[in-house]
C-alpha positions as a Python dict, from the first residue, in 0.01 Angstrom:
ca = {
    (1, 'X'): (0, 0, 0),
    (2, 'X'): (7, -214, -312),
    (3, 'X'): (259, -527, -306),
    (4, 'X'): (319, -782, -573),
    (5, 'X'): (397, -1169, -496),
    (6, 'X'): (526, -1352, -848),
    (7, 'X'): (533, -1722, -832),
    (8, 'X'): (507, -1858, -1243),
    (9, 'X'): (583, -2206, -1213),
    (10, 'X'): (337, -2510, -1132),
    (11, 'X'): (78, -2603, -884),
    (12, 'X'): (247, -2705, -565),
    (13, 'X'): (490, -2374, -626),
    (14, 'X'): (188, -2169, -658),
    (15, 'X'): (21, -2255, -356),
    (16, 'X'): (331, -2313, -119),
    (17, 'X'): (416, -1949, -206),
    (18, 'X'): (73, -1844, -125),
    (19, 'X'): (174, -1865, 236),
    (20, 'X'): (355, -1538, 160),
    (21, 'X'): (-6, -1347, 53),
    (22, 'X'): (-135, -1500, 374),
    (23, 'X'): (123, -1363, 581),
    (24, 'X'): (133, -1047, 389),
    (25, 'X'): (-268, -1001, 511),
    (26, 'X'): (-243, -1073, 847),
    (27, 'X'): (66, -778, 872),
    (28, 'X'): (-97, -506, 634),
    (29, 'X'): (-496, -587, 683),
    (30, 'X'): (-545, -290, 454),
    (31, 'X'): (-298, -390, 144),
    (32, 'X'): (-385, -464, -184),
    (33, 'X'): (-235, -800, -282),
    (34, 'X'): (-177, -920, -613),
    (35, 'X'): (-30, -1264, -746),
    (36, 'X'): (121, -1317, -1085),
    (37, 'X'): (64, -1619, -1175),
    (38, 'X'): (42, -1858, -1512),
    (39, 'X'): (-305, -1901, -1574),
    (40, 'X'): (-376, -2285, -1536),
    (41, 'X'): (-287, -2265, -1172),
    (42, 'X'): (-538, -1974, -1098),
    (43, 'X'): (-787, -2313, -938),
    (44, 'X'): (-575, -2365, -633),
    (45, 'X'): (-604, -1993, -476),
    (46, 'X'): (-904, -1938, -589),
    (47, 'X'): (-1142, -1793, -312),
    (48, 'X'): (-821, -1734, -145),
    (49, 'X'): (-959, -1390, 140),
    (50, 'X'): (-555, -1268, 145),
    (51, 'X'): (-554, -1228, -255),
    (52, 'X'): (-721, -917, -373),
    (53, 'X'): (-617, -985, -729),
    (54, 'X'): (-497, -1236, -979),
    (55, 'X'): (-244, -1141, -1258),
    (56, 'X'): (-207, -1386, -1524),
    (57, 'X'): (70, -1447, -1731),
    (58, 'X'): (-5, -1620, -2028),
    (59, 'X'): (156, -1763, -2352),
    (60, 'X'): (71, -1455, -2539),
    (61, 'X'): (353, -1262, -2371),
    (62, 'X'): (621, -1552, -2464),
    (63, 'X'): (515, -1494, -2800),
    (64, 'X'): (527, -1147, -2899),
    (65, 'X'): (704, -891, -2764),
    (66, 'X'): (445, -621, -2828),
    (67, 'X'): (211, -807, -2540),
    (68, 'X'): (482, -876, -2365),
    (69, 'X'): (584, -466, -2310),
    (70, 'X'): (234, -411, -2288),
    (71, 'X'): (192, -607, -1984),
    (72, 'X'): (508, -502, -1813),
    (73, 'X'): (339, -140, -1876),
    (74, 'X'): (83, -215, -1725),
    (75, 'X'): (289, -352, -1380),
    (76, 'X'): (485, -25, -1389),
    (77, 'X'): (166, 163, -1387),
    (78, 'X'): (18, -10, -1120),
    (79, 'X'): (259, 114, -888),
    (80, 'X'): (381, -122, -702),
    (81, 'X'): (538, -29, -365),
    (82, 'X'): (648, -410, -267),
    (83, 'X'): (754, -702, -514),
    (84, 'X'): (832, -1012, -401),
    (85, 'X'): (981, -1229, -675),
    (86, 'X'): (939, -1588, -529),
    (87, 'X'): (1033, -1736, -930),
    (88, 'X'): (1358, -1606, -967),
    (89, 'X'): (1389, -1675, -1292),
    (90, 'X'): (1434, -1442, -1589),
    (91, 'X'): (1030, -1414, -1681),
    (92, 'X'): (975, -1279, -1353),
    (93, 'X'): (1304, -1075, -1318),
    (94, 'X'): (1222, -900, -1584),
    (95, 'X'): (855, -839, -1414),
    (96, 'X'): (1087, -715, -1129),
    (97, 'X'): (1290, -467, -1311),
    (98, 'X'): (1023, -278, -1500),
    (99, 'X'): (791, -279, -1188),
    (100, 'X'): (927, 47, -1046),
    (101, 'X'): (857, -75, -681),
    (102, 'X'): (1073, 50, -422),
    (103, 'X'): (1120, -291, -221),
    (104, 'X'): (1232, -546, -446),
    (105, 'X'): (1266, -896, -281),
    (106, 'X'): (1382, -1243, -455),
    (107, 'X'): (1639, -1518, -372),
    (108, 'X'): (2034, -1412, -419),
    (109, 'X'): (2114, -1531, -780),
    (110, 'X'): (2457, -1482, -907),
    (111, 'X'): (2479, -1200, -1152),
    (112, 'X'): (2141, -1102, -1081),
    (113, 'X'): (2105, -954, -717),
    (114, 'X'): (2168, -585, -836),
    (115, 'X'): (1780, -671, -965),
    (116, 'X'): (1647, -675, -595),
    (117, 'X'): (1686, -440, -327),
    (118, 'X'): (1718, -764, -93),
    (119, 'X'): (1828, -1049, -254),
    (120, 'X'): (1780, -1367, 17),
    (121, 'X'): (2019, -1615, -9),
    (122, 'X'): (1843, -1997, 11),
    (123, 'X'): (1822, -2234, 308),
    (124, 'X'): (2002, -2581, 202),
    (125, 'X'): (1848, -2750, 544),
    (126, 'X'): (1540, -2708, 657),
    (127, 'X'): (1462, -2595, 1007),
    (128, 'X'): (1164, -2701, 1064),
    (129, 'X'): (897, -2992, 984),
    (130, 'X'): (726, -2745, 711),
    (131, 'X'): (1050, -2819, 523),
    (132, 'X'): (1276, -2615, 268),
    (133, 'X'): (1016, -2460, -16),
    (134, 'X'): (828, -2299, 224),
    (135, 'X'): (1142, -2196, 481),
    (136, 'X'): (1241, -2020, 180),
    (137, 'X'): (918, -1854, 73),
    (138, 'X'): (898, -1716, 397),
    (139, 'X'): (1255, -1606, 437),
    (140, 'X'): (1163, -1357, 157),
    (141, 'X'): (955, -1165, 419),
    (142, 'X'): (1221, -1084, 658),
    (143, 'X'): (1304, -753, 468),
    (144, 'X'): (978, -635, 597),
    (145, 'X'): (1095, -685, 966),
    (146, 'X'): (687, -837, 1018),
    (147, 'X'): (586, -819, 1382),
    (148, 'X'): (331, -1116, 1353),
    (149, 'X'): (382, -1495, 1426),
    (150, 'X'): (414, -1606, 1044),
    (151, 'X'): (167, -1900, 954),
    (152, 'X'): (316, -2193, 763),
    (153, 'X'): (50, -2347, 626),
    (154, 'X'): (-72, -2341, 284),
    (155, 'X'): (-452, -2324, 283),
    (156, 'X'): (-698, -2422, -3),
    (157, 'X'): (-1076, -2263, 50),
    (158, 'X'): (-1356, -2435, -57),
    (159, 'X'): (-1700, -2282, -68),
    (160, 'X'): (-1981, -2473, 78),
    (161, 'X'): (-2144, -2521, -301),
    (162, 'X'): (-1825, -2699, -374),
    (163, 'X'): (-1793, -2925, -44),
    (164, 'X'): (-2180, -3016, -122),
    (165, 'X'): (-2106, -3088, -516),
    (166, 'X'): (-1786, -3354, -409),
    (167, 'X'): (-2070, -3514, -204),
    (168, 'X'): (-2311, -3527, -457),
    (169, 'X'): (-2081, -3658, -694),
    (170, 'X'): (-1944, -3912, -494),
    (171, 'X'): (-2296, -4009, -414),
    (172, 'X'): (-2366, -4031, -747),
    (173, 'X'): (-2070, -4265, -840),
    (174, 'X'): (-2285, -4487, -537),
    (175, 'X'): (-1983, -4459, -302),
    (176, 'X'): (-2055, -4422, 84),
    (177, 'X'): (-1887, -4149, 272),
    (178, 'X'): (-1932, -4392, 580),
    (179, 'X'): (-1615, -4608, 455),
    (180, 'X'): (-1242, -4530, 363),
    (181, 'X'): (-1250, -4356, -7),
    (182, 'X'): (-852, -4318, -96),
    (183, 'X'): (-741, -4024, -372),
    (184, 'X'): (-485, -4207, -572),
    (185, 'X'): (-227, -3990, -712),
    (186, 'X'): (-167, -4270, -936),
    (187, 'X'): (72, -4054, -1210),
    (188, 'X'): (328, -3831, -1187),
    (189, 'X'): (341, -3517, -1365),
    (190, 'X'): (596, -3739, -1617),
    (191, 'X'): (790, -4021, -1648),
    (192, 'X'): (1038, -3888, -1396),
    (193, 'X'): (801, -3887, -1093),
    (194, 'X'): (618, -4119, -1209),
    (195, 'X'): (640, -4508, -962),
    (196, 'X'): (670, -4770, -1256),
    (197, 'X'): (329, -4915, -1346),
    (198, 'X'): (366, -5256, -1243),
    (199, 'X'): (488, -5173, -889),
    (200, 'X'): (221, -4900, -856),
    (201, 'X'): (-61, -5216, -932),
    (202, 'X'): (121, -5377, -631),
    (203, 'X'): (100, -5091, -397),
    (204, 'X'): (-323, -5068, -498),
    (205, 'X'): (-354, -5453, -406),
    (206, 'X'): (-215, -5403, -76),
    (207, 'X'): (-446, -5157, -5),
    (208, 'X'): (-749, -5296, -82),
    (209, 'X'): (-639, -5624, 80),
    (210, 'X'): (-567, -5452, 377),
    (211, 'X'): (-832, -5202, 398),
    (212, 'X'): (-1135, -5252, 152),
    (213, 'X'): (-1100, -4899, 91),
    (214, 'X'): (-1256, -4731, -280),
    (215, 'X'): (-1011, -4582, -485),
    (216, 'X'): (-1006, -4271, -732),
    (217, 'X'): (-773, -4193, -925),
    (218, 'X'): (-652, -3857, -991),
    (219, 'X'): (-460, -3797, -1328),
    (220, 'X'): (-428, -3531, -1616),
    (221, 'X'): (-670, -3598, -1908),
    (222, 'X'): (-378, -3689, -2124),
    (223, 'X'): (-241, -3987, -1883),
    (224, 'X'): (-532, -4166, -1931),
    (225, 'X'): (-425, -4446, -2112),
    (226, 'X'): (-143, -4466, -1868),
    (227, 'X'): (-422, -4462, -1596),
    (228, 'X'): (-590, -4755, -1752),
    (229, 'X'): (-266, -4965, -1761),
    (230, 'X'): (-241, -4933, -1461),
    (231, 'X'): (-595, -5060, -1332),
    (232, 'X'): (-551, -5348, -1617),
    (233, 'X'): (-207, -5494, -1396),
    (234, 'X'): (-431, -5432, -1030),
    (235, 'X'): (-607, -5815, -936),
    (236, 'X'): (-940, -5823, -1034),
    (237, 'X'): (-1088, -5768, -666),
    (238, 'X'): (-846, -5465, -688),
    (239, 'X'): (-1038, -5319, -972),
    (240, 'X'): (-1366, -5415, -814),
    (241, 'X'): (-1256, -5146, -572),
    (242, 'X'): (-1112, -4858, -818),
    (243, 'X'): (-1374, -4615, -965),
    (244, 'X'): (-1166, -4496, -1256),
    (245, 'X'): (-1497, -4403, -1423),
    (246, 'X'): (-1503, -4100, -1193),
    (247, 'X'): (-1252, -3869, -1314),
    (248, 'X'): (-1315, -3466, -1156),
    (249, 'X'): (-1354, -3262, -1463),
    (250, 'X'): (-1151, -2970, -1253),
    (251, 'X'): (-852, -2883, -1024),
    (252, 'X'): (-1161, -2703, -779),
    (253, 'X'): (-1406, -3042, -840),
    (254, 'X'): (-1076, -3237, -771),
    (255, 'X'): (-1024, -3064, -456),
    (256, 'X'): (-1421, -3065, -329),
    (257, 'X'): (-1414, -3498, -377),
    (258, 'X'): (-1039, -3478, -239),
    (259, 'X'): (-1217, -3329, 53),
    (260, 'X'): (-1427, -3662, 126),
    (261, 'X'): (-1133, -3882, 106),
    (262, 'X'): (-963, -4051, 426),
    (263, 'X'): (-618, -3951, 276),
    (264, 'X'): (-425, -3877, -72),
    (265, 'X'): (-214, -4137, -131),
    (266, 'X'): (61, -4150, -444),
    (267, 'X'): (332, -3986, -656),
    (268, 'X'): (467, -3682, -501),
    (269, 'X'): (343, -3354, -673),
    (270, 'X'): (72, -3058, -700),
    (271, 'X'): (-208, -3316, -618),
    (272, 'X'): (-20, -3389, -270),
    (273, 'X'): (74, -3033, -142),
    (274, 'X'): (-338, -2972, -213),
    (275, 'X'): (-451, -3234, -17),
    (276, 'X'): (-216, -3089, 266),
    (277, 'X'): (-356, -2768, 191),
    (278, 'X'): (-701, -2923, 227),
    (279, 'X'): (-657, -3067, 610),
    (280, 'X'): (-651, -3422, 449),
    (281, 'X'): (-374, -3679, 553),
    (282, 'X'): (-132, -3792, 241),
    (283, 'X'): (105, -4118, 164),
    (284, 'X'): (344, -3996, -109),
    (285, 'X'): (592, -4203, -305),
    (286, 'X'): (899, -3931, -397),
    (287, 'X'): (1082, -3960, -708),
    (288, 'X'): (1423, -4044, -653),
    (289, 'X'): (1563, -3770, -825),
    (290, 'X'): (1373, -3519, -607),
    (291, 'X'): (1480, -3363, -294),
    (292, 'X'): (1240, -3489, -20),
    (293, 'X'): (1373, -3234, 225),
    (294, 'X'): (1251, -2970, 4),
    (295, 'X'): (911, -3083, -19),
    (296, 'X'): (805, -3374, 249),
    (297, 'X'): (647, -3075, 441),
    (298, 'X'): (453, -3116, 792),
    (299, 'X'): (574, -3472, 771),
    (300, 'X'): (539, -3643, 1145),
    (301, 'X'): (485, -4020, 1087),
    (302, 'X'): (162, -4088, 1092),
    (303, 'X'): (-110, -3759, 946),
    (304, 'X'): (217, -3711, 671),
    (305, 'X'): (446, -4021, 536),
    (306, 'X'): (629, -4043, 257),
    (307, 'X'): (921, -4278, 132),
    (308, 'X'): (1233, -4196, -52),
    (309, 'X'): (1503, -4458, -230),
    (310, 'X'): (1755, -4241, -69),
    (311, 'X'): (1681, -4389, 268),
    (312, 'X'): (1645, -4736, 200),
    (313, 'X'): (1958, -4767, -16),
    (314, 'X'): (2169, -4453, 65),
    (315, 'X'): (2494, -4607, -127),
    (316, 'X'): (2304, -4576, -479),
    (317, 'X'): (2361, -4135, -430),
    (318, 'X'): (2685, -4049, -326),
    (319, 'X'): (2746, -3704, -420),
    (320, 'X'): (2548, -3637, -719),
    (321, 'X'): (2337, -3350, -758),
    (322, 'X'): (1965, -3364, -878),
    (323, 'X'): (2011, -3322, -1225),
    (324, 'X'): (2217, -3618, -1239),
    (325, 'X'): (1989, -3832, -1028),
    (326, 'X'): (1714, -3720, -1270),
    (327, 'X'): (1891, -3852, -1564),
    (328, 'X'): (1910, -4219, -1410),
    (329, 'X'): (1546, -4178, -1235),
    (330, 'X'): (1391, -4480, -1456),
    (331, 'X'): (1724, -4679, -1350),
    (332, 'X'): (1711, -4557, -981),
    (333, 'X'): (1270, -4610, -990),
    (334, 'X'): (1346, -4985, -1094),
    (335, 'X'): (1528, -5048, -780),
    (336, 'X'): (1269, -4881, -553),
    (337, 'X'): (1039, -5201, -486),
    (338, 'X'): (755, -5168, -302),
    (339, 'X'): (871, -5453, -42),
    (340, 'X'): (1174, -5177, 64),
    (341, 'X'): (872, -4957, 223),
    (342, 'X'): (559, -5151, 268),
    (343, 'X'): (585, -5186, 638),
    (344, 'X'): (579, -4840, 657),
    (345, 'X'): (213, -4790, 447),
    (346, 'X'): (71, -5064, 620),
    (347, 'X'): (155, -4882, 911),
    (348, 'X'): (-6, -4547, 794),
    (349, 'X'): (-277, -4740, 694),
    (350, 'X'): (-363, -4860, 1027),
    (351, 'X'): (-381, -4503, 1139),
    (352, 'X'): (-604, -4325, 831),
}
């Protein structure tokens, strides 16, 4: 049996929906798994046991039509019995439709469910603490009637070479594992999810004062001039505190120092769902233009917390949609002060 999972979109998609080739391993021990993915998230499953192989979908196929029927070619002749289109959008419906599998799974889009033979309409409410992206990832497996208990969890796997090279490079940066060491998602992956600068530099002086914690920051290469504004608005015993001359030169030496740290705490995004993936506890600040109910997964109060403008002032929403929420996010950001939720991180921080 050969089955196909498709999930092109960014890090935390990638690995939330790798809870569907996990699942997929435990019901058909003997299937070969594949996952098409875009090739800058290949990091976070790597060394994942329930993937047996990594198809990568790069710009070249955006760009010329030639590579692009060359590589759906090459899906049809792979033979595909299962394809699970976890996307839904029209890159990977197209994957879909020239696959020639016999089971075609993806989530009920108007116009488009004639592409699937099982098109799965989408939870709007989440039934359980792992919340809605993964409810929905693995609602795309009911089709195949699976007789196991399904596993929620997203899982990151670290060798032991990379656990003992986060170590070394933490030791080498002179910081002691015996004390709290805090990853900082300290950027968002833009302005939109992004907490503004100067209320970010508040948030990092309480937690110092508080805890005498290190910090790291985690950030893209390209932010870090952004990074550096930020340190330059922290107090000076602040800074004393943040090494943000130790940047991981990887998404897998990210995740082996992430693995040291006491928690992961920051802007919601990729860098969050790893550190969940990773066992570690997380603090994450949502954008308020982002659906926490979606993504606040295993949140119970004290291992998982995260704050959300919606719940402190509820009357600034009504009943606009995302996309409209996104467009006022810098508006909406400025009114999300740190004083509306620090109770609740000096709580966590008691605990982690």
């Amino acid at each position: 049996m050969k089955i196909l999972v498709i999930q092109q979109k960014m890090i935390g998609d990638v690995l939330v929906s790798s809870v569907i080739c996990n699942n997929l391993r435990k019901a058909y021990p003997k299937a070969h798994i594949a996952y098409l993915i875009y090739p800058f998230t290949a990091p976070v499953v790597a060394n994942n046991p329930n993937i047996d192989e990594l198809i990568l979908f790069t710009d070249e196929f955006r760009q010329s039509k030639k590579a692009l029927f060359t590589f759906l070619n090459s899906i049809r002749k792979a033979r595909f019995d299962f394809v699970i289109d976890a996307y839904g959008k029209p890159e990977s419906q197209l994957v879909v439709a020239f696959s020639g599998a016999h089971t075609k799974i993806g989530f009920a889009k108007k116009f488009r469910n004639f592409l699937y033979t099982h098109a799965i309409p989408e939870l709007t409410t989440p039934k359980t603490n792992a919340g809605l992206a993964i409810e929905n990832r693995l609602n795309l497996l009911q089709p195949l009637q699976l007789t196991i208990p399904l596993d929620n969890e997203p899982k990151i796997f670290l060798s032991e070479d990379e656990i003992a090279q986060g170590k070394a490079i933490l030791a080498k940066h002179q910081l002691d594992l015996s004390q709290k060491i805090y990853m900082i998602g300290v950027l968002g992956s833009g302005t939109t999810k992004t907490y503004p600068f100067p209320y970010m530099a508040q948030v990092l002086d309480a937690i110092v004062a508080q805890t005498g914690a290190n910090l790291l920051f985690n950030y893209m290469p390209s932010q870090q001039t952004q990074a550096q504004a930020i340190f330059d608005l922290c107090q000076p015993t602040t800074q004393q505190h943040i090494h943000i001359d130790l940047v991981p030169g990887s998404i897998r030496e990210f995740l082996a120092i992430t693995h040291h740290c006491s928690a992961l705490i920051g802007n919601e995004g990729g860098a969050v769902n790893m550190a969940k993936a990773l066992g570690k506890a997380t603090f994450t600040i949502f954008s308020p233009w982002i659906i926490k109910a979606a993504w606040n997964f295993f949140e119970d109060g004290k291992k998982h917390v995260s704050v959300h403008l919606q719940e402190v002032k509820p009357d600034l929403y009504g009943d606009k949609n995302a996309k409209e929420m996104k467009n006022e996010a810098l508006n909406l950001y400025a009114q999300f002060t740190p004083d509306l939720w620090m109770p609740v991180l000096n709580n966590y921080l008691k605990i982690n």
